[in-house]
DSSP file (Angstrom, degrees, kcal/mol; ACC not computed):
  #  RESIDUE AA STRUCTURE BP1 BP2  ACC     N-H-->O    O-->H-N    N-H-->O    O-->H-N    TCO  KAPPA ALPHA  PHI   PSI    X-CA   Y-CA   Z-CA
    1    1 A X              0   0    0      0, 0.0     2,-0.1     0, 0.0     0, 0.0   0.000 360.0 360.0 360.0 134.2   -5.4   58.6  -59.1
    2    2 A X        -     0   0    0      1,-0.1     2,-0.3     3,-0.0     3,-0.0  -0.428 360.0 -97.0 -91.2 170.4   -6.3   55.4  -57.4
    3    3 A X        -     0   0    0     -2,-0.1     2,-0.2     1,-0.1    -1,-0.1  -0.670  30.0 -96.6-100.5 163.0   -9.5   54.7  -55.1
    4    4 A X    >   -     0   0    0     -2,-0.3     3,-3.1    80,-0.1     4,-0.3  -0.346  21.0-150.9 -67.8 113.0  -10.4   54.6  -51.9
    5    5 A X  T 3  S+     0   0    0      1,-0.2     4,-0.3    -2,-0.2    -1,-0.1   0.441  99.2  72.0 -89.4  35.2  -10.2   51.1  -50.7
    6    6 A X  T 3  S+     0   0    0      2,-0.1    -1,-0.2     1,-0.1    78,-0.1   0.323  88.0  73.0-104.9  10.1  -13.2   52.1  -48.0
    7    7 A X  S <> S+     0   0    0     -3,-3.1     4,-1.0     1,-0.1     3,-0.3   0.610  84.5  85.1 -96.9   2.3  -15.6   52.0  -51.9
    8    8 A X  H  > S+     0   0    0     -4,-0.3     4,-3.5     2,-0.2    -1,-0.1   0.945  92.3  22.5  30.4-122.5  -15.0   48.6  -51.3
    9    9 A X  H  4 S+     0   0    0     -4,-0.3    -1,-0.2     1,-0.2    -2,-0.1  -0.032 114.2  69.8 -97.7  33.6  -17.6   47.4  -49.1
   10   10 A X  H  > S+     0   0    0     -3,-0.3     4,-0.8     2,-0.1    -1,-0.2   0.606 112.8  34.2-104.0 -40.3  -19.9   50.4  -50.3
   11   11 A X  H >X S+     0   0    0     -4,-1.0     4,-3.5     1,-0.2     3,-0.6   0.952 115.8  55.2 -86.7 -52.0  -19.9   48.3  -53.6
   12   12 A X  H 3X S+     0   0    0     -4,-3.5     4,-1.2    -5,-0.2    -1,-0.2   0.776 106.5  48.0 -53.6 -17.1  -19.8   44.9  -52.1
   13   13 A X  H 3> S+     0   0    0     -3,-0.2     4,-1.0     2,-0.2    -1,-0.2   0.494 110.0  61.5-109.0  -5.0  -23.0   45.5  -49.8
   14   14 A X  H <X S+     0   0    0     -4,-0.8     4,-0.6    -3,-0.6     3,-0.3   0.961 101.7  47.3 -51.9 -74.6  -24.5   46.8  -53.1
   15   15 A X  H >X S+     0   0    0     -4,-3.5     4,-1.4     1,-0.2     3,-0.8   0.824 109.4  50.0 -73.3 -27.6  -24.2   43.9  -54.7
   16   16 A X  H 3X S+     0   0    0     -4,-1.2     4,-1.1    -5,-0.3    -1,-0.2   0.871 104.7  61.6 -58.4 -31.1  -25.7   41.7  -51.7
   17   17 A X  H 3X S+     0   0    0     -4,-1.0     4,-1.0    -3,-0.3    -2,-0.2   0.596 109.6  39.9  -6.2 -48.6  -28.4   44.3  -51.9
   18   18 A X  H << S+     0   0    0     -3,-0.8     4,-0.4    -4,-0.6     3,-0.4   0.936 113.0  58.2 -84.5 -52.4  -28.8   42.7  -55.8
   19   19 A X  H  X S+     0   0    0     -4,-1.4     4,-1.4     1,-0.3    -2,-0.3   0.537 103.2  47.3 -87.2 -33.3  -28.3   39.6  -54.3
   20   20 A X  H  X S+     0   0    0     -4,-1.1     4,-3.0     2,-0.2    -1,-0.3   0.908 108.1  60.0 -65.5 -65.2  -31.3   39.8  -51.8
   21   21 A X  H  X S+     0   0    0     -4,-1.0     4,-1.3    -3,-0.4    -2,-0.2   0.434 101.2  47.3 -34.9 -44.1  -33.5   40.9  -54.5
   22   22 A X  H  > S+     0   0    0     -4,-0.4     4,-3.5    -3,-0.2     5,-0.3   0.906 115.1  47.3 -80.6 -55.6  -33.2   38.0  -56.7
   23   23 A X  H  X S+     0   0    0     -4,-1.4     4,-2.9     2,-0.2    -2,-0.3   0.894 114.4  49.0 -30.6 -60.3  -33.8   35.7  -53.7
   24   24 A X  H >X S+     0   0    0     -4,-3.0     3,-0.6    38,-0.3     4,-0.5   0.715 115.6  44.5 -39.1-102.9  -36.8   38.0  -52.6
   25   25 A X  H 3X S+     0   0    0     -4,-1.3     4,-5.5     1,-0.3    -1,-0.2   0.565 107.4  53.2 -20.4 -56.5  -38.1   37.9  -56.1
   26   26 A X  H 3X S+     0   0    0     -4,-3.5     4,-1.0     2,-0.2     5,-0.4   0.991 119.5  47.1 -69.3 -51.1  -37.6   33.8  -56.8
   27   27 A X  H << S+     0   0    0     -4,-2.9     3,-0.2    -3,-0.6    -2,-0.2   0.768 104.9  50.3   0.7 -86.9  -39.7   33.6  -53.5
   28   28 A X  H >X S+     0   0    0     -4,-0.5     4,-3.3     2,-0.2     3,-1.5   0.860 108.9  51.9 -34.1 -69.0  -42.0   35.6  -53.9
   29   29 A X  H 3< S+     0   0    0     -4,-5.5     4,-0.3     1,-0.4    -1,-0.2   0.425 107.7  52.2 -89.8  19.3  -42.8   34.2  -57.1
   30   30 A X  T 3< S+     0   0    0     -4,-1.0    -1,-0.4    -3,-0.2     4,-0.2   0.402 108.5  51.3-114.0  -2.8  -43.0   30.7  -55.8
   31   31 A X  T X> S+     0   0    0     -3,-1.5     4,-3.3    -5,-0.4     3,-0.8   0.788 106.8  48.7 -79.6 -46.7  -45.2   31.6  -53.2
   32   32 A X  T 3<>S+     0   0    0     -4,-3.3     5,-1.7     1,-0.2     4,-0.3   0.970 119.5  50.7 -59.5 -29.0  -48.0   33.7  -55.6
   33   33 A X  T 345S+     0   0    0     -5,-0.3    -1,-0.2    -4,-0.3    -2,-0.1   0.706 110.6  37.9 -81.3  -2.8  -47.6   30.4  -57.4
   34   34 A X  T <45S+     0   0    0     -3,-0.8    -2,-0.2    -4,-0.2    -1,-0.1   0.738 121.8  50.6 -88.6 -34.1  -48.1   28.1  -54.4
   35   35 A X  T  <5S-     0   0    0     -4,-3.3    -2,-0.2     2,-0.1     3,-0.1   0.432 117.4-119.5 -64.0 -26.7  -51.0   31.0  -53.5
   36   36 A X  T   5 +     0   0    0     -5,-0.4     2,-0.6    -4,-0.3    -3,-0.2   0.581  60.2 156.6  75.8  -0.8  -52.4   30.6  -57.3
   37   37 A X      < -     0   0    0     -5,-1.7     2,-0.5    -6,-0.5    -1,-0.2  -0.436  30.0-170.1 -68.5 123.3  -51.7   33.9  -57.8
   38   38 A X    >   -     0   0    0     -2,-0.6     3,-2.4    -3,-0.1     4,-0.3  -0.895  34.8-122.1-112.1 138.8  -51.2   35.1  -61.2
   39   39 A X  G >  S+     0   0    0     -2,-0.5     3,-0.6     1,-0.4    -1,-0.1   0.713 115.0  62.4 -57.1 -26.9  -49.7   39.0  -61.8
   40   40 A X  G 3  S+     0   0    0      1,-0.2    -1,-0.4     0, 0.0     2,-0.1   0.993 103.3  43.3 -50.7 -55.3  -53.2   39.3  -63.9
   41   41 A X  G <  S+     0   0    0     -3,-2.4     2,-0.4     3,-0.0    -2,-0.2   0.096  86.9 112.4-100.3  21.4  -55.4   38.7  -60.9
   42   42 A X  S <  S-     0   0    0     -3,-0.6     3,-0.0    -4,-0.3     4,-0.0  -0.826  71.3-123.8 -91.9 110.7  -53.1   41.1  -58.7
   43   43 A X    >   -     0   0    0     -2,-0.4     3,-0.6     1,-0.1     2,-0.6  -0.230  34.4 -89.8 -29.0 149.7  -55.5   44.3  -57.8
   44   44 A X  T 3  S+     0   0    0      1,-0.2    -1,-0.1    -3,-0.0    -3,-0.0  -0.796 108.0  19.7   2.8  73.5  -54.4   47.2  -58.6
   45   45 A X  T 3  S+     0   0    0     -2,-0.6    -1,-0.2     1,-0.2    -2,-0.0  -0.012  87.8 160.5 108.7 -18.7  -52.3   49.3  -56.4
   46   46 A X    <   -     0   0    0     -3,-0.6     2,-0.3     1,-0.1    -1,-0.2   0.013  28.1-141.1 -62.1 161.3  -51.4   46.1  -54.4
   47   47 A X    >   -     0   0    0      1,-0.1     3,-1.8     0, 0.0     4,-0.3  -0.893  15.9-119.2-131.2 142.4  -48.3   45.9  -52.0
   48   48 A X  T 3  S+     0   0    0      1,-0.3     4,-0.2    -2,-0.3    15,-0.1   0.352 111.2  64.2 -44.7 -13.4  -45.6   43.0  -51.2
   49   49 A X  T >  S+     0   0    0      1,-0.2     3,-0.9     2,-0.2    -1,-0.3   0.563  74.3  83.8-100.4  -9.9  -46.5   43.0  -48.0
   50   50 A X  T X> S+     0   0    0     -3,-1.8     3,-1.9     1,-0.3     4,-0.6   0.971  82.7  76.3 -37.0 -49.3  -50.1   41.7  -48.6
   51   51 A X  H 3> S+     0   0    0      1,-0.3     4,-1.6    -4,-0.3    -1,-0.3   0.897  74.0  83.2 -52.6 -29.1  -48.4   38.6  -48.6
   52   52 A X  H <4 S+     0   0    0     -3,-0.9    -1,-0.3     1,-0.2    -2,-0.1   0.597  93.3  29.9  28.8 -98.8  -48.2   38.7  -45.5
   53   53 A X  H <4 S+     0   0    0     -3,-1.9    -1,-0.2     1,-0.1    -2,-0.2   0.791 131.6  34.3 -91.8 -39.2  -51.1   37.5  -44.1
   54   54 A X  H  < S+     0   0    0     -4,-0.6    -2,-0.1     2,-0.1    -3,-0.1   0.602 109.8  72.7 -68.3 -22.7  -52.0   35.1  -47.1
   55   55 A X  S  < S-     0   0    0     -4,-1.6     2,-0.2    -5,-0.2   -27,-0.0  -0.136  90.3 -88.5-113.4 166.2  -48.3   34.0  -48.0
   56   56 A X     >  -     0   0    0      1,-0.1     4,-1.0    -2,-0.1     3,-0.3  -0.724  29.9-125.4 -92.3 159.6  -45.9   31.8  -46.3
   57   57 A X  H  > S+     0   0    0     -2,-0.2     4,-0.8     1,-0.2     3,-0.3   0.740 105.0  53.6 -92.7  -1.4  -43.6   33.1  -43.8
   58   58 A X  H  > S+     0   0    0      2,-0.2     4,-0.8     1,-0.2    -1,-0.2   0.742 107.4  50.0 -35.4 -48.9  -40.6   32.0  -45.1
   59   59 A X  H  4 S+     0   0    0     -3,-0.3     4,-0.3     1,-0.2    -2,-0.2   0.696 109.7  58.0 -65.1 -41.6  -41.1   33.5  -48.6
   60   60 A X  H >X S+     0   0    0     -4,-1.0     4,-1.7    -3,-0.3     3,-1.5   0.820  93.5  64.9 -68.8 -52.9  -41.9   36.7  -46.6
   61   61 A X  H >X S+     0   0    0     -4,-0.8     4,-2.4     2,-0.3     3,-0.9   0.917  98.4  51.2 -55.3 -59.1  -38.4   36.9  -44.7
   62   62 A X  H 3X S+     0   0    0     -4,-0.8     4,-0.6     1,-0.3   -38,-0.3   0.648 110.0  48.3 -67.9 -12.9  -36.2   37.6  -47.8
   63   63 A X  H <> S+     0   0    0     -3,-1.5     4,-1.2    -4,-0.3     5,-0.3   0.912 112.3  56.5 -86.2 -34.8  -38.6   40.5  -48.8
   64   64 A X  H XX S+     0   0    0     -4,-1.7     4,-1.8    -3,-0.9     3,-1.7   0.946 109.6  45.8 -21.3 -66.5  -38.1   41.6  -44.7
   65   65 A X  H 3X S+     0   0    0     -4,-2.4     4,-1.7     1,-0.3    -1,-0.3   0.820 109.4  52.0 -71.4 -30.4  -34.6   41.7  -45.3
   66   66 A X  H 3< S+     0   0    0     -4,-0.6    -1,-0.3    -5,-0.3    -2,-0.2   0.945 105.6  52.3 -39.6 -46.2  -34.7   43.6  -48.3
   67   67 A X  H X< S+     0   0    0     -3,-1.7     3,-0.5    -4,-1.2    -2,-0.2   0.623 112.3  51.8 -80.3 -18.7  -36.7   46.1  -47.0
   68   68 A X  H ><>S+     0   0    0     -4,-1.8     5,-0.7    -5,-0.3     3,-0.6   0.726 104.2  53.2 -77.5 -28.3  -34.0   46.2  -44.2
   69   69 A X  T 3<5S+     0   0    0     -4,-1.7    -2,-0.2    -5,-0.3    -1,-0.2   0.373 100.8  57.3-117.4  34.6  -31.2   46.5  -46.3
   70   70 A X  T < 5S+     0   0    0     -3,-0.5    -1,-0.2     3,-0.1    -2,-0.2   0.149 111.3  55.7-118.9  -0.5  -32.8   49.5  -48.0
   71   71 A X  T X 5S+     0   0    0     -3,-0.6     3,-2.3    -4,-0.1     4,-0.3   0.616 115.5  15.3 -90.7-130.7  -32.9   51.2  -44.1
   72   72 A X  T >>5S+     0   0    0      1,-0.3     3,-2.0     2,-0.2     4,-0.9   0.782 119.4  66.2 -46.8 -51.2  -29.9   51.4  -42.1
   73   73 A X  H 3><S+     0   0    0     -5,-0.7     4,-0.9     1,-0.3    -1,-0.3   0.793  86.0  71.3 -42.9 -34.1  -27.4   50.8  -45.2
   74   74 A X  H <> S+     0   0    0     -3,-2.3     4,-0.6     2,-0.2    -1,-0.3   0.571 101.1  40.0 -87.9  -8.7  -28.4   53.9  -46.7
   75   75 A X  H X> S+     0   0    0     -3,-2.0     3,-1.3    -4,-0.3     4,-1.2   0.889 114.3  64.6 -72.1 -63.2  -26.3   56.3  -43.7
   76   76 A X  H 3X S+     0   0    0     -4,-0.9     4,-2.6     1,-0.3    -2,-0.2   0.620 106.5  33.9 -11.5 -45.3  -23.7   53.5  -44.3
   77   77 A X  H 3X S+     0   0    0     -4,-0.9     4,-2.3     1,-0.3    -1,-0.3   0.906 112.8  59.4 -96.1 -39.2  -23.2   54.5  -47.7
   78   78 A X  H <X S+     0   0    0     -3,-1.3     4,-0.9    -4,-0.6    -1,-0.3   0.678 112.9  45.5 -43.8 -38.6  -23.7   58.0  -46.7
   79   79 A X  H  X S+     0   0    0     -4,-1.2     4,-3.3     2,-0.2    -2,-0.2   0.867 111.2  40.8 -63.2 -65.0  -20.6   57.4  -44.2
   80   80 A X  H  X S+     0   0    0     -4,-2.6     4,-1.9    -5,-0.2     5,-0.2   0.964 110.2  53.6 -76.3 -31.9  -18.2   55.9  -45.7
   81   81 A X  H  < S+     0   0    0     -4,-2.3     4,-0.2     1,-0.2    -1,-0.2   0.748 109.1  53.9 -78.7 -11.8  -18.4   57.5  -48.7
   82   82 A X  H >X S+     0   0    0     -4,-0.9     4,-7.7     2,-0.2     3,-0.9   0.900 109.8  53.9 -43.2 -59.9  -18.1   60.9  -46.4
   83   83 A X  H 3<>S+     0   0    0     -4,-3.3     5,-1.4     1,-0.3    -2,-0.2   0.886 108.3  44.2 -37.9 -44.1  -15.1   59.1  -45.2
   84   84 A X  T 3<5S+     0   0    0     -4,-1.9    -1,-0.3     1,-0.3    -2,-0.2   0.441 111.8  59.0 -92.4  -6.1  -13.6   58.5  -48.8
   85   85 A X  T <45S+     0   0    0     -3,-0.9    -1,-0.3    -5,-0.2    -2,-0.2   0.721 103.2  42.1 -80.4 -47.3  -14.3   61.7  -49.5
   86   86 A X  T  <5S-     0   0    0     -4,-7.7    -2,-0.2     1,-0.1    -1,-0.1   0.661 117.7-100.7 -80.2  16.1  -12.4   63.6  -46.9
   87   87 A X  T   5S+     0   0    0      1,-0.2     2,-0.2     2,-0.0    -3,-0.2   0.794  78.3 136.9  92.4   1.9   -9.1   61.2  -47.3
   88   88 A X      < +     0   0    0     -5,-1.4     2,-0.3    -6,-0.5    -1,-0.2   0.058   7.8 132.1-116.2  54.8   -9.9   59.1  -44.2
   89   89 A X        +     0   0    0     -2,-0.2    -1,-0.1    -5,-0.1   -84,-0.1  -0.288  27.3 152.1 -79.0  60.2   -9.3   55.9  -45.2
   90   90 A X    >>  -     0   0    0     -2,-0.3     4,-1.8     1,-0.1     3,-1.0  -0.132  53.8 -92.9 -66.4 155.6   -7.2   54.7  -42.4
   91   91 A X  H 3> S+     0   0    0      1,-0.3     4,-2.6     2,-0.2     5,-0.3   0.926 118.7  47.1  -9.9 -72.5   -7.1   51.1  -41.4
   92   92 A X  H 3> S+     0   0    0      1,-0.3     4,-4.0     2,-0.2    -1,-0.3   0.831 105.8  55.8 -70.2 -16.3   -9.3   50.6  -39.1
   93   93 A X  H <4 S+     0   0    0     -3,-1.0    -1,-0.3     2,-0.3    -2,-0.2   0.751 114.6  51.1 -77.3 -12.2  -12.7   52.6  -41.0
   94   94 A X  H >X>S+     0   0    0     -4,-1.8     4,-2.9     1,-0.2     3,-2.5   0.951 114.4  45.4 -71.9 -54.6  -11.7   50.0  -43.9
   95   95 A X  H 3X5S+     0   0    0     -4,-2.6     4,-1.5     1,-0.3    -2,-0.3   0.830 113.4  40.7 -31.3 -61.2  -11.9   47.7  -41.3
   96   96 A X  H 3<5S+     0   0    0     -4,-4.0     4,-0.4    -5,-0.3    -1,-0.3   0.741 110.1  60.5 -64.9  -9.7  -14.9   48.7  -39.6
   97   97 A X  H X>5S+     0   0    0     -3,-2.5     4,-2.7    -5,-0.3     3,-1.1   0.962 109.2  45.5 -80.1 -49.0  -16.7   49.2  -43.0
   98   98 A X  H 3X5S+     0   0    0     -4,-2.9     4,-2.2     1,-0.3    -1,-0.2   0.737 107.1  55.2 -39.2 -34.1  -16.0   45.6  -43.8
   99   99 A X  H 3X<S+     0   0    0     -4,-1.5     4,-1.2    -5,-0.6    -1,-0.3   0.603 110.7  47.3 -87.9 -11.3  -17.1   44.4  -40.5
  100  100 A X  H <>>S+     0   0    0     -3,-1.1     4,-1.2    -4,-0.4     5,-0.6   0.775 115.0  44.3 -95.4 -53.9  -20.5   46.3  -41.2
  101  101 A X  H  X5S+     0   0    0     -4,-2.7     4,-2.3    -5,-0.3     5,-0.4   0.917 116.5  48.9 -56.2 -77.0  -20.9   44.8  -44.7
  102  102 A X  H  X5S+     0   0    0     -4,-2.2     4,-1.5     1,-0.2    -1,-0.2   0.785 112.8  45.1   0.0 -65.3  -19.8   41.3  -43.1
  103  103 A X  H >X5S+     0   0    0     -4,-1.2     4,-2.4     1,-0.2     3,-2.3   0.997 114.7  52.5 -77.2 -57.7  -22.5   41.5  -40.0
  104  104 A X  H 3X5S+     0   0    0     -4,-1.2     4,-1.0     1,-0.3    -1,-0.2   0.777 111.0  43.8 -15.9 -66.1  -25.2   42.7  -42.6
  105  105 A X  H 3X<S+     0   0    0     -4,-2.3     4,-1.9    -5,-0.6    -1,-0.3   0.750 115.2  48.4 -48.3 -36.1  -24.6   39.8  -44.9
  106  106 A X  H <X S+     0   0    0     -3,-2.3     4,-1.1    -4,-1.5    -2,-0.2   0.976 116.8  48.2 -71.7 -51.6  -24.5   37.3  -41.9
  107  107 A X  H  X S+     0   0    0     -4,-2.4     4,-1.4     1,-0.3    -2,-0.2   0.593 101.2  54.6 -64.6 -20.2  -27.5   39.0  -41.0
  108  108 A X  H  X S+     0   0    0     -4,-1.0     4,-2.8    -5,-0.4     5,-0.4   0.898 112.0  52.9 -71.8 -58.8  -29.5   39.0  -44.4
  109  109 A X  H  X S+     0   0    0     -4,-1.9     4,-0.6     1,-0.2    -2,-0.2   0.760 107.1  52.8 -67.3 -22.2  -28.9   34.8  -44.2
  110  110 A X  H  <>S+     0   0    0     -4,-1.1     5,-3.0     2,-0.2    -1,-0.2   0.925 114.2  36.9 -35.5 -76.1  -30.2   34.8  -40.9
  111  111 A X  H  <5S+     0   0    0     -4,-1.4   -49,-0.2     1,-0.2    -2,-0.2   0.872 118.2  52.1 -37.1 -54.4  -33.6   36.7  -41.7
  112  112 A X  H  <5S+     0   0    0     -4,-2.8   -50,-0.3   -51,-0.2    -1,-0.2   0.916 125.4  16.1 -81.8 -17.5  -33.8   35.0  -44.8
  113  113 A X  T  <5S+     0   0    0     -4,-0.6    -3,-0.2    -5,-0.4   -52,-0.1   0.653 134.1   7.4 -93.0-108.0  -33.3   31.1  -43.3
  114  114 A X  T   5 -     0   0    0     -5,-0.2    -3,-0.2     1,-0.1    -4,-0.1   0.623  68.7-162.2 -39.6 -37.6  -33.8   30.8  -39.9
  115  115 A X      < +     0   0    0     -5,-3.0     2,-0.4     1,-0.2    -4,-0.2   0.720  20.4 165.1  30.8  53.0  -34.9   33.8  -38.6
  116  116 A X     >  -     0   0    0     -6,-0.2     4,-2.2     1,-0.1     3,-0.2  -0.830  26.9-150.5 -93.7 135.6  -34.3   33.4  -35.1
  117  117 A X  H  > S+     0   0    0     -2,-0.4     4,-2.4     1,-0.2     5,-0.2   0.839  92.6  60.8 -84.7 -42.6  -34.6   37.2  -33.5
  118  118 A X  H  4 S+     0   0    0      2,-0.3    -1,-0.2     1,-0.2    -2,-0.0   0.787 115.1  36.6 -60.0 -21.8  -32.1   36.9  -30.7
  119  119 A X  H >> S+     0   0    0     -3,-0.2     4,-1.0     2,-0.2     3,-0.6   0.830 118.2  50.8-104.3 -36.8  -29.3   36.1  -33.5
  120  120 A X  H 3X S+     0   0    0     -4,-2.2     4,-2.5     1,-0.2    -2,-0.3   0.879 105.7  53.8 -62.7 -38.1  -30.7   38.4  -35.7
  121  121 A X  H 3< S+     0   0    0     -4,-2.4     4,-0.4     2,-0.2    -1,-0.2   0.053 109.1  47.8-109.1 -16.3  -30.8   41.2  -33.2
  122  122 A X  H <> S+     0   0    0     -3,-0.6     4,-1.1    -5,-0.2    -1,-0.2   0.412 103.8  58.0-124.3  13.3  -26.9   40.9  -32.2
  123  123 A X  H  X S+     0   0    0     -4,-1.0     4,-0.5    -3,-0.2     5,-0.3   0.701 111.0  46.6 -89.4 -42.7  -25.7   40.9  -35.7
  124  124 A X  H  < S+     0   0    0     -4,-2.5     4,-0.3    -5,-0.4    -3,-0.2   0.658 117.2  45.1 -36.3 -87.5  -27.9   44.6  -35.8
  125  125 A X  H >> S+     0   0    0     -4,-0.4     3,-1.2     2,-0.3     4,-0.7   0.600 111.6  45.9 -39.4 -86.3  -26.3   45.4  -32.8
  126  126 A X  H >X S+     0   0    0     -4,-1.1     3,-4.2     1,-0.2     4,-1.4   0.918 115.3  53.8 -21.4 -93.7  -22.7   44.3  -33.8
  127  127 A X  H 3X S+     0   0    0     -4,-0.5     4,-0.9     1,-0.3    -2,-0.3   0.733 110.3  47.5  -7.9 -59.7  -23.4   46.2  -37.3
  128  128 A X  H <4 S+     0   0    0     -3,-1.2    -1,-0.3    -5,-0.3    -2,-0.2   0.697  95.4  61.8 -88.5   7.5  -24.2   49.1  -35.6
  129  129 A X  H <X S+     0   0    0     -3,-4.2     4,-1.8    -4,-0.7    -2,-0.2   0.650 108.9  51.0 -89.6 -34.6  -21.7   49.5  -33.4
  130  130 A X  H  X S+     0   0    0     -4,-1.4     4,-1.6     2,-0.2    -1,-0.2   0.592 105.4  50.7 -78.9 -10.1  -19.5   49.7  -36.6
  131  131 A X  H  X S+     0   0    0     -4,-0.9     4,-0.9     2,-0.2    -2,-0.2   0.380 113.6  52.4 -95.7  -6.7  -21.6   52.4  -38.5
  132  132 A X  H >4 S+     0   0    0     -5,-0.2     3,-2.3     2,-0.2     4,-0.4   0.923 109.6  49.5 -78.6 -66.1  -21.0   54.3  -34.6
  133  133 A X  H >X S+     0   0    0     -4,-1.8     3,-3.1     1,-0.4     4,-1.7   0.775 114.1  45.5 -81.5 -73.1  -17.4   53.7  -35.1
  134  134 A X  H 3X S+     0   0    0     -4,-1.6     4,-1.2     1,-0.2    -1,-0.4   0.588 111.8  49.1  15.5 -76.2  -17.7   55.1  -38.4
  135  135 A X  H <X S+     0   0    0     -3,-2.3     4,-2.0    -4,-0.9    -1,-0.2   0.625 102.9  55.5 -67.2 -35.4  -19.4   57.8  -37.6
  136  136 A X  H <> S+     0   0    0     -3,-3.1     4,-1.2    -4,-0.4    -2,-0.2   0.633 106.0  54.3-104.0  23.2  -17.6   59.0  -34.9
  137  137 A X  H  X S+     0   0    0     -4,-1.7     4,-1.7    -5,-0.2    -2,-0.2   0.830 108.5  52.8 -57.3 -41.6  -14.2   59.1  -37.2
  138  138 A X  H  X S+     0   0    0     -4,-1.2     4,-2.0    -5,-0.3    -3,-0.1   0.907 112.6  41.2 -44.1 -61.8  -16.0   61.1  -39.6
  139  139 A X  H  X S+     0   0    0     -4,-2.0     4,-3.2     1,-0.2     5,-0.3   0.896 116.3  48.8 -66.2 -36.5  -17.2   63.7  -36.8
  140  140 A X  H  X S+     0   0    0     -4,-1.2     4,-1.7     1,-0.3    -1,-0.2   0.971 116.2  43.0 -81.5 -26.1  -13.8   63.7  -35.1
  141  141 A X  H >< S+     0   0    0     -4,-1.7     3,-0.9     2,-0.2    -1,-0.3   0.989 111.0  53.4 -64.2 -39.5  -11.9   64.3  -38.6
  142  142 A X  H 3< S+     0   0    0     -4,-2.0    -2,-0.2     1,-0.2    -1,-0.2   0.913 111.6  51.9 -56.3 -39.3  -14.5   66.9  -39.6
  143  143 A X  H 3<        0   0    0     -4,-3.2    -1,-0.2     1,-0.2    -2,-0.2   0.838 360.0 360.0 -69.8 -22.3  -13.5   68.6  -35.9
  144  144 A X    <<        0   0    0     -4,-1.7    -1,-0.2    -3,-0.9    -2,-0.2   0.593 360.0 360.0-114.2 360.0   -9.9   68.8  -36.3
């Protein structure tokens, strides 16, 4: 039995997911080293987002975007893999799944470089307009 070609861009926005992480991480740790921080002198209990205030904000965007693409992806994955479950991998939900994995990605490089809001803020948009489409394919197969 073959797979579902909508597990795809369920695996492919996985692996940007990874891909974010390490960025976050080499970041991150060149800012606690720009910061002086050493993982000894780190309190207890202490949170990635301390950086915040202390940190630069550049080094700060690619943990944003992490924490973003640990948000809205997770119905994504929940969707399509509905989808591939019921057999309804028709064109256009590979298509739209792609186009969500696509706008994400564009949109992780955004966040994590520029960060201009206005650009960031119609690649969401875009994005979600392809987890609605999604979504309602799902509902309308589940109804008939």
């Amino acid at each position: 039995m073959g797979h579902s070609p909508l597990l795809g861009p369920v695996v492919a926005l996985v692996a940007w997911s990874l891909v974010m992480l390490v960025w976050m991480a080499v970041a991150r740790a060149g800012a606690f080293r720009r910061l002086g921080v050493k993982l000894s002198t780190i309190p207890r209990g202490s949170r990635g987002h301390a950086l915040d205030q202390a940190g630069e904000d550049r080094a700060q965007w690619k943990a944003h975007n992490y924490n973003h693409l640990m948000e809205q992806p997770t119905i994504f994955y929940a969707i399509v893999l509905a989808l591939a479950i019921m057999g309804f991998d028709a064109w256009i939900n590979v298509a739209l799944a792609w186009g969500y994995v696509g706008l994400r990605i564009a949109h992780s490089i955004v966040q994590a470089t520029v960060n201009i809001v206005a650009i960031r803020l119609s690649l969401f948009i875009l994005s979600t307009l392809c987890l609605l489409g999604l979504t309602l394919h799902a509902a309308l197969a589940l109804l008939h």
